[in-house]
KEMISE-857221 format. One record per residue: residue in three letters; x, y, z of N, C-alpha, C, O in turn. Coordinates in steps of 0.001 Angstrom, whole numbers, padded with zeros to 6 digits, always signed. Each point is the difference from the previous one (the first is absolute). Layout:
ALAXYZXYZXYZXYZ;...
END
This chain:
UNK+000828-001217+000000-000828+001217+000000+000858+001261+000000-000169+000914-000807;UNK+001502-000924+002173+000796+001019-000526+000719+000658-001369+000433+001133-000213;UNK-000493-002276-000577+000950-000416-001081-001384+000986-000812+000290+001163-000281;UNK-001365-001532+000025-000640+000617-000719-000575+001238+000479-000823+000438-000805;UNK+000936+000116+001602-000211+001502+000604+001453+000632-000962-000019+000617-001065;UNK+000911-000937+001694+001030+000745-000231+000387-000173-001928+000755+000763-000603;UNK-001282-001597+000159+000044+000149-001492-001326+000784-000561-000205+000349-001163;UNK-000647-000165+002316-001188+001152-000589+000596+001387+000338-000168+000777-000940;UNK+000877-000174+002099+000572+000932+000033+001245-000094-000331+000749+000424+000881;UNK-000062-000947-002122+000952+000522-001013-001061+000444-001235+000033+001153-000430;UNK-000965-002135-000101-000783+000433-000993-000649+001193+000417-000485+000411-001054;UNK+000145+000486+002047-000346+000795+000246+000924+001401-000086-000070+001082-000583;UNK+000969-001753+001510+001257+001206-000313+000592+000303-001220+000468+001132-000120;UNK-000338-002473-001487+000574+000451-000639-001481+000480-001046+000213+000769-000938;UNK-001155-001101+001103-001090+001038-000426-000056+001377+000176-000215+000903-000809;UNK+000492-000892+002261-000120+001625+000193+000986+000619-000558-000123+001189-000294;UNK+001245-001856+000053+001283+000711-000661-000431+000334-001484-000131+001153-000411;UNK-000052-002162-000260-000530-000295-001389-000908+001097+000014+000255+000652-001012;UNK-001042-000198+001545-001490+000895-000336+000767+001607+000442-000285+001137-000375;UNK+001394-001663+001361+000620+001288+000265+000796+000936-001560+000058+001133-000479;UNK+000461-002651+000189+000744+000585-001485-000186+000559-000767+000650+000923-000492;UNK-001814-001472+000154-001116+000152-000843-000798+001693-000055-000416+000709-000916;UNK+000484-000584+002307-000999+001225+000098+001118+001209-000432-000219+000911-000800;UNK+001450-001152+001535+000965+001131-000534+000824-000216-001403+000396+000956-000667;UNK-000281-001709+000465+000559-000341-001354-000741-001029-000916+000457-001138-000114;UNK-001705+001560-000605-001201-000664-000104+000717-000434-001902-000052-001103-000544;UNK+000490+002061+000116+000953-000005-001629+001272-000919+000093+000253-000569-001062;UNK+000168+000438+001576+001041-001012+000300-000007-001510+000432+000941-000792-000051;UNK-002302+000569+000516-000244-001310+000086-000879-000512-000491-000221-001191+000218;UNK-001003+002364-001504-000112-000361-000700+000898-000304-001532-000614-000480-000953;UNK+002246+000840+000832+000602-000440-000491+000557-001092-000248+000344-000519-001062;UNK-000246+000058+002577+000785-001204+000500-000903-001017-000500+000528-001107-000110;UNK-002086+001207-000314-001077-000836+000106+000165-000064-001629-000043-001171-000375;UNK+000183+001917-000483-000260-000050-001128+001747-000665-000736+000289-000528-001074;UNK+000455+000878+002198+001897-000743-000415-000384-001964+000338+000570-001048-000306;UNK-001344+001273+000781-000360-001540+000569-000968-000630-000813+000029-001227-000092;UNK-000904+001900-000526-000409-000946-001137+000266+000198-001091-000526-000726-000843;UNK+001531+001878+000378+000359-000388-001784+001373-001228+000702+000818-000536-000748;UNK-000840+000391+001728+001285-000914-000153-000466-001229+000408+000878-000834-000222;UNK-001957+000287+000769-001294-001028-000241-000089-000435-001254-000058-001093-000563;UNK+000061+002481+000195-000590-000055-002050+001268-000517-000619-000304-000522-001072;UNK+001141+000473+001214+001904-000151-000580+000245+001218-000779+000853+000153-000875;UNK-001790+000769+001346+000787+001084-000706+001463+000846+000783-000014+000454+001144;UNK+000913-000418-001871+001754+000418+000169-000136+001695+000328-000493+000963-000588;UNK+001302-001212+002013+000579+001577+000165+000870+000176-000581+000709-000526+000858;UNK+000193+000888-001819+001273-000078-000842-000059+001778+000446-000753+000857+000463;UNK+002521-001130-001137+000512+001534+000313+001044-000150-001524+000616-001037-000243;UNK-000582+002114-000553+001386+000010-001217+000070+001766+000104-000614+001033+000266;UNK+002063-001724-000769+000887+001500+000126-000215+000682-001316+000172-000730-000975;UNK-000489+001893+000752-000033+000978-000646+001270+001271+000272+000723+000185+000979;UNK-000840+000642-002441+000645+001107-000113-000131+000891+001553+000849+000554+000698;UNK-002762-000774-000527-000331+001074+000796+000567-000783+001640-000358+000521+001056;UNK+001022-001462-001061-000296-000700+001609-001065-001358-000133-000783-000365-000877;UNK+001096-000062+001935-000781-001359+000378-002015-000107-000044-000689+000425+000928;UNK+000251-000917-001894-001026+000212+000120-000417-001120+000044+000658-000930-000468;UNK-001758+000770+000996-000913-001161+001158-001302-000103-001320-000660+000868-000571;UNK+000696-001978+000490-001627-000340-000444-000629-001557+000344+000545-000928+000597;UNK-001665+000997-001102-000682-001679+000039-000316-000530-001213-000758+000482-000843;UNK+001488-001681+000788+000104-001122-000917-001062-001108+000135+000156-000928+000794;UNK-001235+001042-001580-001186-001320-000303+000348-001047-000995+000030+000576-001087;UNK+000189-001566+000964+000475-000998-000711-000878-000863-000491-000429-000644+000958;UNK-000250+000159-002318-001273-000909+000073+001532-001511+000037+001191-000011-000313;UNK-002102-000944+000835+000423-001429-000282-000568+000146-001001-001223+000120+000070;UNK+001847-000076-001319+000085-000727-001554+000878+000044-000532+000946+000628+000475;UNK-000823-001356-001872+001409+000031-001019+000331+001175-000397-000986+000637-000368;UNK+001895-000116+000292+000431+001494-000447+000284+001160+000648+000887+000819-000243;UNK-001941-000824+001313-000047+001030+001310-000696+000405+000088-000205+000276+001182;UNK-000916+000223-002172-000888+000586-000149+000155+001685-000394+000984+000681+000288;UNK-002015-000273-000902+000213+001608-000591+000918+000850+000594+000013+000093+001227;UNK+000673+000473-001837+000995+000971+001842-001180+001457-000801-000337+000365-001126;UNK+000034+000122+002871-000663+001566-000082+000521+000222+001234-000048-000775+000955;UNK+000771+002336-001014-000155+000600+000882-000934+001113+000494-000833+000404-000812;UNK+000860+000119+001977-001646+000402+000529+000563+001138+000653+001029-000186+000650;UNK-001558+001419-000711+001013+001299+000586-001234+000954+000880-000897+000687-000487;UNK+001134-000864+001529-000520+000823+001555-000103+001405-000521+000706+000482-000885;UNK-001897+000254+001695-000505+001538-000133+000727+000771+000924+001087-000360+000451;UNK-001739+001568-000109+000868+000975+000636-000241-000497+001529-001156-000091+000413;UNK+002104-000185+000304-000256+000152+001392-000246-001131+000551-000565-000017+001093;UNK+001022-001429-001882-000323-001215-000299+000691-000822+000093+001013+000689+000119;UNK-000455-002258-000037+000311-000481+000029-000053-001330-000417-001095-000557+000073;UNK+002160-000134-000543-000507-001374-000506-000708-001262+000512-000302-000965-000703;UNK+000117+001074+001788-000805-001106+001016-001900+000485-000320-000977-000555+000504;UNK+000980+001824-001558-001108+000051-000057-000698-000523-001123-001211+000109-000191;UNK+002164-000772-000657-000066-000562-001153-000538-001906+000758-000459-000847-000766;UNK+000612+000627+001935-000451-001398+000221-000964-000884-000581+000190-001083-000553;UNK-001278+001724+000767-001228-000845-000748+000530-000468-001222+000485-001105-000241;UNK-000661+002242-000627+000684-000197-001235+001021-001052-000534-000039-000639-001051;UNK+000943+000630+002034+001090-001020-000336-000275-001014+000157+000278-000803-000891;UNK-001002+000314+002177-000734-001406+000057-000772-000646-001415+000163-001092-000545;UNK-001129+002322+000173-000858-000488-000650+000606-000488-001849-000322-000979-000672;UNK+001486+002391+000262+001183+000015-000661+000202-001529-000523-000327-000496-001079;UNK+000966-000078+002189+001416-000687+000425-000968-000797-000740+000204-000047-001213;UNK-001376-000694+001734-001400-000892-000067-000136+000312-001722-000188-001041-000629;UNK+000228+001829+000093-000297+000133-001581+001042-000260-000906-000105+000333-001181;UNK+001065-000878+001608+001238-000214-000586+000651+000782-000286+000417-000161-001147;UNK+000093+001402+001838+000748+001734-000280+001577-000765+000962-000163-000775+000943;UNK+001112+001064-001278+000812+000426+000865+000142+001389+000811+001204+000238-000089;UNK-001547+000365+000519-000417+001303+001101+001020+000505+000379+000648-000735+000745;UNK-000044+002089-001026+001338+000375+001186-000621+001472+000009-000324+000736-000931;UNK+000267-000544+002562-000862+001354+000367+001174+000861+000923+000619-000525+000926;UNK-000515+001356-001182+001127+000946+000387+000090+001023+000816-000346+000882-000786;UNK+000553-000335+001782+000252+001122+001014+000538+000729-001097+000895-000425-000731;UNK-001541+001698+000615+001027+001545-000964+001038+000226+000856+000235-000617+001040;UNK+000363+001500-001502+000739+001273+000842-000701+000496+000951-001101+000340-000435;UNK+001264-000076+001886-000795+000158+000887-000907-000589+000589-000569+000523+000958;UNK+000195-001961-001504-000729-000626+000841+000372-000919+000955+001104+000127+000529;UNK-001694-000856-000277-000172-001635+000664+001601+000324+000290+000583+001021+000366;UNK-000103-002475-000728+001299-000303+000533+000965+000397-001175+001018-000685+000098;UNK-000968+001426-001030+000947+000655-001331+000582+001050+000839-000414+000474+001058;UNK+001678-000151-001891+000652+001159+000763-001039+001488+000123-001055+000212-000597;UNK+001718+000606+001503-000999+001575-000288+000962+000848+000303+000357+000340+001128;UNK+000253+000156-002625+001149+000467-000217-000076+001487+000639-001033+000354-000567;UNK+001332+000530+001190-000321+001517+000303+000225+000557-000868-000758+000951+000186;UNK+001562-000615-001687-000296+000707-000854-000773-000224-001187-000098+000755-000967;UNK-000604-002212+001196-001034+000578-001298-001042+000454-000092-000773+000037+000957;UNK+000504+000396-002060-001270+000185-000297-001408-000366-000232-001012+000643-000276;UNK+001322-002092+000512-001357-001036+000080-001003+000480-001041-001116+000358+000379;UNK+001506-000325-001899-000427+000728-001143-000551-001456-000362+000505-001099+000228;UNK-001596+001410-000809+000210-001230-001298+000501-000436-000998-000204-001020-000657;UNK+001059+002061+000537+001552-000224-000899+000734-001014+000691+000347-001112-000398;UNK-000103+001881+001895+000694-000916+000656-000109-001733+000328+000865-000873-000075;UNK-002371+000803+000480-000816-001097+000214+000398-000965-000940+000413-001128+000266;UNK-000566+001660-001456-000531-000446-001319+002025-000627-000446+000302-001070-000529;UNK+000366+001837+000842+000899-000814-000214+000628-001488+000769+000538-001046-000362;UNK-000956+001655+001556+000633-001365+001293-000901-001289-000692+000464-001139-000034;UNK-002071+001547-000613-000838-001390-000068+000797-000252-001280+000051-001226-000104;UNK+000680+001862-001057+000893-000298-001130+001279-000928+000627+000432-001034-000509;UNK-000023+001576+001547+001173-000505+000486-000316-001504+000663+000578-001040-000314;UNK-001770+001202+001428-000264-001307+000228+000008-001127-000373+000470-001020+000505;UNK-001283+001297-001886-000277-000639-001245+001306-000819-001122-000158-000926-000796;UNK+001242+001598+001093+001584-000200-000525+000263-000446+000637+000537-001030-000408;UNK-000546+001169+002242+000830-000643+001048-000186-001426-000370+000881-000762-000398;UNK-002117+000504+000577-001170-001326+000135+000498-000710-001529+000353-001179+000023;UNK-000340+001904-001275+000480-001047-000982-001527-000359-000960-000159-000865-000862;UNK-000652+001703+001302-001454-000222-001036+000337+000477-001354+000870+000759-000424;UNK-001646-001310-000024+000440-000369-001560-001612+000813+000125-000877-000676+000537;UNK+000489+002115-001026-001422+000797-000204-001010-000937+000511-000563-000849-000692;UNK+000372+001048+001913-001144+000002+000880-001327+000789-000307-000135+001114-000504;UNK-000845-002050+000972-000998+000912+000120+000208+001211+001641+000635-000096+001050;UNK-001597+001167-001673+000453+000276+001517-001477+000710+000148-000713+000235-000975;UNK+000368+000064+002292-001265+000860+000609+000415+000790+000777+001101-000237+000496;UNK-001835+001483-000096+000159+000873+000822-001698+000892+000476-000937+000487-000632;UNK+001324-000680+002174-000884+000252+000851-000180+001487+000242+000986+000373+000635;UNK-001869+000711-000877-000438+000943+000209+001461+001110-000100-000255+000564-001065;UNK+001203-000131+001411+001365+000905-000686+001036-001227-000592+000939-000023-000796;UNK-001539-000828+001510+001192-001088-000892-000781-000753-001190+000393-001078-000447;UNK-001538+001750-000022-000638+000036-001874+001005+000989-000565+000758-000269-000932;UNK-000807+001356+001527+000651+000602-000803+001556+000160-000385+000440+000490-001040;UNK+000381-001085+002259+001280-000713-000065+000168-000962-000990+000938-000041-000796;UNK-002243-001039+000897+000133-001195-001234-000423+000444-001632+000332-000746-000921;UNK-001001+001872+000693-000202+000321-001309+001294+001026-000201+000546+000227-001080;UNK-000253+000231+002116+001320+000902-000780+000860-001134-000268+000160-000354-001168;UNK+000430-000275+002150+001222-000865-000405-000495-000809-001377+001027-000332-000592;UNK-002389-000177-000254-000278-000557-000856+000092+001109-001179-000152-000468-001129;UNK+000411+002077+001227-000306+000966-000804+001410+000397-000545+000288+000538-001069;UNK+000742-001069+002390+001263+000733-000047+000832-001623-000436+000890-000014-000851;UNK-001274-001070+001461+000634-000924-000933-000654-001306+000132+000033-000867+000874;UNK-000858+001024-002406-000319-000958-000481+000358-001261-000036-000793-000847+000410;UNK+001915+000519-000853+000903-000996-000181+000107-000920+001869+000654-000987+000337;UNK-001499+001781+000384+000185-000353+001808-001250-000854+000036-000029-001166+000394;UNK-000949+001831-000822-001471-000469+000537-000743-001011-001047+000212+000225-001192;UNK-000853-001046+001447-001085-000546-001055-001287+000057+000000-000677-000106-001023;UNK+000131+000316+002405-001273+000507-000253-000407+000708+001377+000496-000488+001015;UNK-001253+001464-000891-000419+000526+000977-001036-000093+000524-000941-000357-000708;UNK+000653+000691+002414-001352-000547+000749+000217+001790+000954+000963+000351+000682;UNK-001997+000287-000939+000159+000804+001244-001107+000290+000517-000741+000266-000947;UNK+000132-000149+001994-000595+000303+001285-000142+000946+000851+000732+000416+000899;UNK-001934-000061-001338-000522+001480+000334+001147+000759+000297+000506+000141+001113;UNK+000037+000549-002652+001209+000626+000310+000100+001178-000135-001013+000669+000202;UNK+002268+000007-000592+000064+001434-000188+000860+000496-001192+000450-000845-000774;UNK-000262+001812+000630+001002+000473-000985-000729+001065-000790+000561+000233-001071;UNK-001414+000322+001245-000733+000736-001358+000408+001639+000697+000435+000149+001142;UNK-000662+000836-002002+000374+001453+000433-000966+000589+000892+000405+000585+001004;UNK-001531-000666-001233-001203+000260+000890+000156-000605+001086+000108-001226-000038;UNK-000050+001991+001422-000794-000500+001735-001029-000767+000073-001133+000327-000354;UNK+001471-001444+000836-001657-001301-000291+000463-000152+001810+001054-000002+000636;UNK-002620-000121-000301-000122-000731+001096-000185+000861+001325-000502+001098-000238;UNK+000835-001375+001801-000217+000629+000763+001374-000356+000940-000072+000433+001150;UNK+001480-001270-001549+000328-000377+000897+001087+000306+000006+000794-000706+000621;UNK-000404+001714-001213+001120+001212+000259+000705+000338+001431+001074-000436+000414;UNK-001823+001184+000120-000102+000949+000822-000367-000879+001530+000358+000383+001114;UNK-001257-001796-001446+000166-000853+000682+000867-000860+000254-000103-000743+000976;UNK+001001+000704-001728+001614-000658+000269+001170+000830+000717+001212-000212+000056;UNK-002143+001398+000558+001050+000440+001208-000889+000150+001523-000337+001091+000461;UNK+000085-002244+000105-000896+000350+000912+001096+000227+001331+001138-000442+000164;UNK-002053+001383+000759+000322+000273+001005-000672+000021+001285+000117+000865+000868;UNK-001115-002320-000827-000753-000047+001071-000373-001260-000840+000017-000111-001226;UNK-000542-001310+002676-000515-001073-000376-000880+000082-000693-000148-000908-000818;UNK-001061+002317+000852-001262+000019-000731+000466-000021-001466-000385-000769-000880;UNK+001336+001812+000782+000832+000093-001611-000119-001218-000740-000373-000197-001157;UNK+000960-000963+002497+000602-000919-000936-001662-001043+000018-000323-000699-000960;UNK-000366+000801+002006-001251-000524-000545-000832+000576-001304-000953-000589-000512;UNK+001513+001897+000057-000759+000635-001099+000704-000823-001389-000661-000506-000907;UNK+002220+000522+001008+000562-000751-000819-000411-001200-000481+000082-000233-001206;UNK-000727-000963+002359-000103-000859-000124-001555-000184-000799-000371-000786-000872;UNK-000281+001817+001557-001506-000247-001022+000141+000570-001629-000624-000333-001008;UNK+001755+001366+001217+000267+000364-001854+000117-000886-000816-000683-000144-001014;UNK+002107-000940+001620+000501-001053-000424-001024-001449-000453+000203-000822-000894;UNK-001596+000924+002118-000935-000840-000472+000513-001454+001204-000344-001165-000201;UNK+001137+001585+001304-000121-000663+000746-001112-000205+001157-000592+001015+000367;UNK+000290-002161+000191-000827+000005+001441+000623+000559+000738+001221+000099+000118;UNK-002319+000450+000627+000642+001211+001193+000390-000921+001033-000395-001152+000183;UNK+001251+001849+000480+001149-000612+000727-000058+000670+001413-000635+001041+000173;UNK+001389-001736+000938-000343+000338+001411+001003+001055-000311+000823+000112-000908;UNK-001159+000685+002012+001119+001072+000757+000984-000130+000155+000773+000842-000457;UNK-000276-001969+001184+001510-000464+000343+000822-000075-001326+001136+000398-000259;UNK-002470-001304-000813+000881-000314-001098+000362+001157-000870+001128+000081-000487;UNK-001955+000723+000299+000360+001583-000244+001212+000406+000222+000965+000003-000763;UNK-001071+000399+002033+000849+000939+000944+001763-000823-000607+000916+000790-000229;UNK-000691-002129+000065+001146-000750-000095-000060+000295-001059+000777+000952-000052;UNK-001319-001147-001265-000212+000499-001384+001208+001494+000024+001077+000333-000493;UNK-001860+000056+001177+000437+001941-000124+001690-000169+000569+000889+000749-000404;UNK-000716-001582+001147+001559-000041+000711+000714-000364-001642+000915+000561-000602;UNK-001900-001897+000180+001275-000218-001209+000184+001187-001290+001111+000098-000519;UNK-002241+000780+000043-000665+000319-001034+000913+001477+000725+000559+000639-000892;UNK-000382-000137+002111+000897+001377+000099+001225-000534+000082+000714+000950-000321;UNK+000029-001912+000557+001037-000085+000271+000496-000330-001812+001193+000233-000193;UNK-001676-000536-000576+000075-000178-001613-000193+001066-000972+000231-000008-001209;UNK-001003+001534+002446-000200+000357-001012+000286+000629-000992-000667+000158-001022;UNK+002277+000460+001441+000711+000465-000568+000456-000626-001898+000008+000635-001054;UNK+000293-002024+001335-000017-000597-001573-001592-000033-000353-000011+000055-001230;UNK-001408-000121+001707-001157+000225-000786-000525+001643-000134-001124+000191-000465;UNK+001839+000803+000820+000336+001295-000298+000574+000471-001206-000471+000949-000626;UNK+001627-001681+000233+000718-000034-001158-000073-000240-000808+000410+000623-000979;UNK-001272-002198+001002-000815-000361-001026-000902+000189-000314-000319-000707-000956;UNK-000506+001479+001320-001187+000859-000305+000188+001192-000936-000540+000273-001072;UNK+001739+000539+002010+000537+001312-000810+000712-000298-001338-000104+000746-000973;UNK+001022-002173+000987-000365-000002-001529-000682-000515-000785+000331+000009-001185;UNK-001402-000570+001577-001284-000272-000810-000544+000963-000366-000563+000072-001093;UNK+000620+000819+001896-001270+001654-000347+000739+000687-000766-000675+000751-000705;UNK+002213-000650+000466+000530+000812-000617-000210-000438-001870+000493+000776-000819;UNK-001252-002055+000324-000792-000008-001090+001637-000575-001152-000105-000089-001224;UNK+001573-000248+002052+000805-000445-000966-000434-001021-001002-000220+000021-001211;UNK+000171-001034+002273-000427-001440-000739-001420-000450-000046-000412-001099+000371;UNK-000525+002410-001040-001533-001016+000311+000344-000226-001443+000898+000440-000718;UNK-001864-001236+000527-000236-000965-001363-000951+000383-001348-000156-000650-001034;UNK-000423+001960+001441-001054-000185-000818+000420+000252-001767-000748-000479-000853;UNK+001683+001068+000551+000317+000254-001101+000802-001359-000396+000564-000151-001084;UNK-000602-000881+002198+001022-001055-000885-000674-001100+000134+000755-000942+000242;UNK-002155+000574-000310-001047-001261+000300+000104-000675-001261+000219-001129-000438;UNK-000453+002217+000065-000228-000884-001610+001086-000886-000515-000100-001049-000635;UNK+001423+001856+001147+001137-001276-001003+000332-001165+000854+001079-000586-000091;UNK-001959+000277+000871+000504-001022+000979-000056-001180-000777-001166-000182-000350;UNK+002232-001054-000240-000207-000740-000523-000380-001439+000754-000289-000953-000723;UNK+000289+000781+002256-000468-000769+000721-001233-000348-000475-000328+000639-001000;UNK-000623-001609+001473-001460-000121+000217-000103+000303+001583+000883-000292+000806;UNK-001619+000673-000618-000322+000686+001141-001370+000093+000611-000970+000453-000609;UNK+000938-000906+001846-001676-000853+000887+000269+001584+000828+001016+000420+000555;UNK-002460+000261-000753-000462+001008+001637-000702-000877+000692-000958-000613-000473;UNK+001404+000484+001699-001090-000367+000954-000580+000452+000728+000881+000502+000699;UNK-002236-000127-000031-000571+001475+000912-000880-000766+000753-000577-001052-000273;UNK+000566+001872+001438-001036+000076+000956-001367+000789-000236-000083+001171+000368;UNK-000982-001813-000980-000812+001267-000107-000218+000702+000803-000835+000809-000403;UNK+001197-000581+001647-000447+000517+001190+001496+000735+000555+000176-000028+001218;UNK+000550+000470-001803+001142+000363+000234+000190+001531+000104+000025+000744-000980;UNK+000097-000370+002192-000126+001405+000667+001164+000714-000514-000023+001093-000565;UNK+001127-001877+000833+001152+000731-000085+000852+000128-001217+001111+000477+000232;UNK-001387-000821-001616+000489-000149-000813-001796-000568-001557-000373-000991-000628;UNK+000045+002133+000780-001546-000630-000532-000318-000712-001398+000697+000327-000961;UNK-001760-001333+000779+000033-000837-001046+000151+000866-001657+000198-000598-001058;UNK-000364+002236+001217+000359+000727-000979+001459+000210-000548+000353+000515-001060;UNK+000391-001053+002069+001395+000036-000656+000148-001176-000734+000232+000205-001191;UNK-000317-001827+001662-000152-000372-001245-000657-000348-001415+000326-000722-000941;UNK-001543+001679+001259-000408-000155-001303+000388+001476-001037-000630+000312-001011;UNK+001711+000370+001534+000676+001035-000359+001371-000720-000369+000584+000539-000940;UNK+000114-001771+001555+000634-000519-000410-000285-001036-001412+000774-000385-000877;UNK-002146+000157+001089-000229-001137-001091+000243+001235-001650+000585+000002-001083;UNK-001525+000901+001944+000155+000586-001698+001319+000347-000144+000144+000257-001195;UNK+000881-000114+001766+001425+000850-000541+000600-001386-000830+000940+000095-000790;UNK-001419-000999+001001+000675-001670-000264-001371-000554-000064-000579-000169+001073;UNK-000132-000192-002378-001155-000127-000271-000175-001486+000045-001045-000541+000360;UNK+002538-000327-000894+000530-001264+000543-000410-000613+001145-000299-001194-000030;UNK+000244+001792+000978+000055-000290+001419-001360-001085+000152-001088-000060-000573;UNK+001719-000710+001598-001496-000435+000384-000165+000152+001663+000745-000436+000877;UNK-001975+001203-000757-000973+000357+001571-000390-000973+000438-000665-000667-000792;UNK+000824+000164+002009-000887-000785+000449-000259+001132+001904+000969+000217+000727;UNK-002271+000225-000408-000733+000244+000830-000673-000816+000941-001086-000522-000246;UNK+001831+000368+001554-000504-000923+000961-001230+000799+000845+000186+000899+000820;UNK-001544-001481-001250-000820+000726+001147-000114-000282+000802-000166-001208+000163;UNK+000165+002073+000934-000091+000054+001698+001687-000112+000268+000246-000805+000898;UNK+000420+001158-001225+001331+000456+000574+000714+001006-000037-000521+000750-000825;UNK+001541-000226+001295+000064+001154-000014+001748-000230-000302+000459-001088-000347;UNK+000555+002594+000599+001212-000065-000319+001036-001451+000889+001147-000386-000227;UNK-001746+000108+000822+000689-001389+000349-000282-001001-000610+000324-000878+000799;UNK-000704+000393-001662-000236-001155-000542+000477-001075-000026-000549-001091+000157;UNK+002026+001441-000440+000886-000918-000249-000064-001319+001280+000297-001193-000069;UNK-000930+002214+001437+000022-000770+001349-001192-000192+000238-000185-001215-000077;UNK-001033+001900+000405-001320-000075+000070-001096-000864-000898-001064-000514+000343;UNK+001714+000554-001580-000397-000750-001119+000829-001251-000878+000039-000550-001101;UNK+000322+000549+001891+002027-001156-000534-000844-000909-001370-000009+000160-001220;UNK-000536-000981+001994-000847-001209-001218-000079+000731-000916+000984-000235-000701;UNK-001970+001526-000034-000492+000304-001012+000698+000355-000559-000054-000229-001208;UNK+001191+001050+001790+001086+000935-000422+001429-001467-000604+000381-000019-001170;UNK-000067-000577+001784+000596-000862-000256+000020-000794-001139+001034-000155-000649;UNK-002845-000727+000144-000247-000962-000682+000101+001363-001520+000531-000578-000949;UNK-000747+001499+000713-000161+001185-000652+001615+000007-000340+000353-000220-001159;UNK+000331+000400+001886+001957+000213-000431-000187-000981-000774+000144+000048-001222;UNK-000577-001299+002050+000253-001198-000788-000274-000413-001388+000695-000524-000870;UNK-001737+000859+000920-001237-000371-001532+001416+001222-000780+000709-000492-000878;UNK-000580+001263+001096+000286+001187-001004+001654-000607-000131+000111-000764-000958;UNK+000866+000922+001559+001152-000396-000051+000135-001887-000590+001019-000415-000552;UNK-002053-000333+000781+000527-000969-000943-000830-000417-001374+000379-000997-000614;UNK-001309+001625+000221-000773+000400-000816+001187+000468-001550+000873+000866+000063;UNK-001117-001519-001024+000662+000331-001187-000423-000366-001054-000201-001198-000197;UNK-000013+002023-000633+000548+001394+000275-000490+001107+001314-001223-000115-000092;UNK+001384+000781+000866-000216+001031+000649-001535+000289-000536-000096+000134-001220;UNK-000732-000059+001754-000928+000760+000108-000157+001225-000264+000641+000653+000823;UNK-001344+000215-001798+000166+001375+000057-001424+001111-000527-000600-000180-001060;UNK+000279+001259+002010-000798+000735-000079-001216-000142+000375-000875+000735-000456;UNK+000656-001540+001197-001667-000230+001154+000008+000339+001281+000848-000221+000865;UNK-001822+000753-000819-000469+000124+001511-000809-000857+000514-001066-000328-000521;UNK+001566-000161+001729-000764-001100+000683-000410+000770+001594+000801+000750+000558;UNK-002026-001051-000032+000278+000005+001386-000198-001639+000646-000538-000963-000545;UNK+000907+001016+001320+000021-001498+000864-000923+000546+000916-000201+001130+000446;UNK-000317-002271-000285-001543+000328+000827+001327-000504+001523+001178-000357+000042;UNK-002695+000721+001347+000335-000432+001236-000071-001612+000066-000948-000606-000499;UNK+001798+000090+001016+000198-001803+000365-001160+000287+001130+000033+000733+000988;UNK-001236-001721-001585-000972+000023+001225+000572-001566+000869-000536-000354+001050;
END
């Protein structure tokens, strides 16, 4: 009887610790939770050296002959590659080889103090990655600023990319969206406003408040990269058309922060293109909507010839 008292007050004590963790560092162990099942999944923490420094990504591998498709998958502003998870699971499962990457400034990649976290800049390290690694023109995708990282690097060298996937992205000269000005918050509410722009479920307080510790202490590189986004060097709109990729938009119809009018402002600059519109989701998709968004890369990237010039929406998975 002693024996089992005293193994109910360890389970008690290391509960209270656990819930203790949790409450103050609520982002960090939901990390630890999501490092624990892509590696369930066999998906690879790998690290290769680049020009720019050591950069960290995740490696999905299908079991089949060949290896399966190589695509790489490129993180938004303020982002990181562990947010690419769903995806890679579901990826890996479609026969893709998957390698998802920390930029400059994120996750575990270096965060150099003099750059500029441009999409010039961006846009070269995912070129460099891409050389480190030994891909022979990958497909590649990019998630909401990292669309527009993956259509420049396909604009600036062809001979890199083979086909493109981007996701509720950016790049056009015109201000789309509301989530500017919300990517500098300075109060948990801020970052709860962020989170409903973004099209996330609202989130406790605690988890907020820890949000705002990581999101000010970063924000200096998502400052930079903003200022040169607004400064209008590298938007795209005068160069859509010569994109010789085939090229998938994917959208949230419900997408606050980046709205379903940009890509159908993208479809017309590249009339090629093919839309597909997920209803009931919003600028997260890639995570909120993984299945639809996923089987969609899929159909389009092994599809050949390429698919080109329809609009589809994908209904809700009842």
């Amino acid at each position: 009887m002693k024996n089992v008292l005293r193994l109910v007050a360890v389970l008690v004590v290391v509960g209270l610790g656990f819930a203790g963790l949790y409450y103050e560092h609520p982002e960090w162990v939901m990390l630890q939770g999501t490092h624990l099942g892509l590696f369930f999944s066999r998906v690879q923490s790998n690290y290769v050296l680049t020009p720019e420094g050591r950069v960290h990504y995740y490696e999905a591998e299908p079991l089949i002959s060949g290896g399966g498709v190589p695509l790489v998958l490129v993180h938004g502003l303020a982002d990181r590659d562990e947010s690419w998870a769903p995806m890679l699971k579901r990826l890996k499962r479609a026969g893709f080889h998957v390698y998802a990457l920390d930029l400059l400034g994120a996750g575990r990649s270096p965060v150099p103090a003099d750059s500029d976290y441009s999409i010039a800049t961006q846009e070269q390290l995912v070129a460099d990655f891409i050389q480190s690694l030994g891909l022979q023109k990958p497909d590649v995708g990019g998630w909401s600023m990292g669309g527009w990282i993956a259509l420049k690097l396909a604009l600036d060298r062809p001979d890199t990319v083979n086909r493109v996937v981007v996701y509720d992205g950016s790049g056009l000269k015109h201000p789309a969206g509301k989530a500017g000005s919300a990517f500098h918050p300075q109060s948990a509410a801020d970052v709860q406003k962020l989170a409903s722009v973004l099209g996330a479920t609202p989130i406790p307080y605690f988890v907020a408040r820890d949000a705002l510790r990581r999101l000010q202490s970063q924000q200096w590189v998502t400052d930079r990269a903003m200022a040169s986004m607004a400064n209008g060097k590298d938007t795209l709109d005068d160069r859509l058309g010569g994109l010789q990729a085939p090229l998938l938009i994917v959208w949230g119809e419900d997408d606050k922060a980046v709205p379903l009018s940009e890509a159908m402002q993208m479809h017309s600059l590249d009339p090629r293109s093919e839309v597909d519109i997920l209803e009931g989701c919003g600028h997260l998709a890639p995570k909120t909507c993984s299945a639809r968004v996923a089987a969609a890369t899929a159909d389009f990237l092994k599809a050949n010839p390429a698919p080109q010039g329809q609009v589809r929406t994908l209904a809700k998975m009842k």
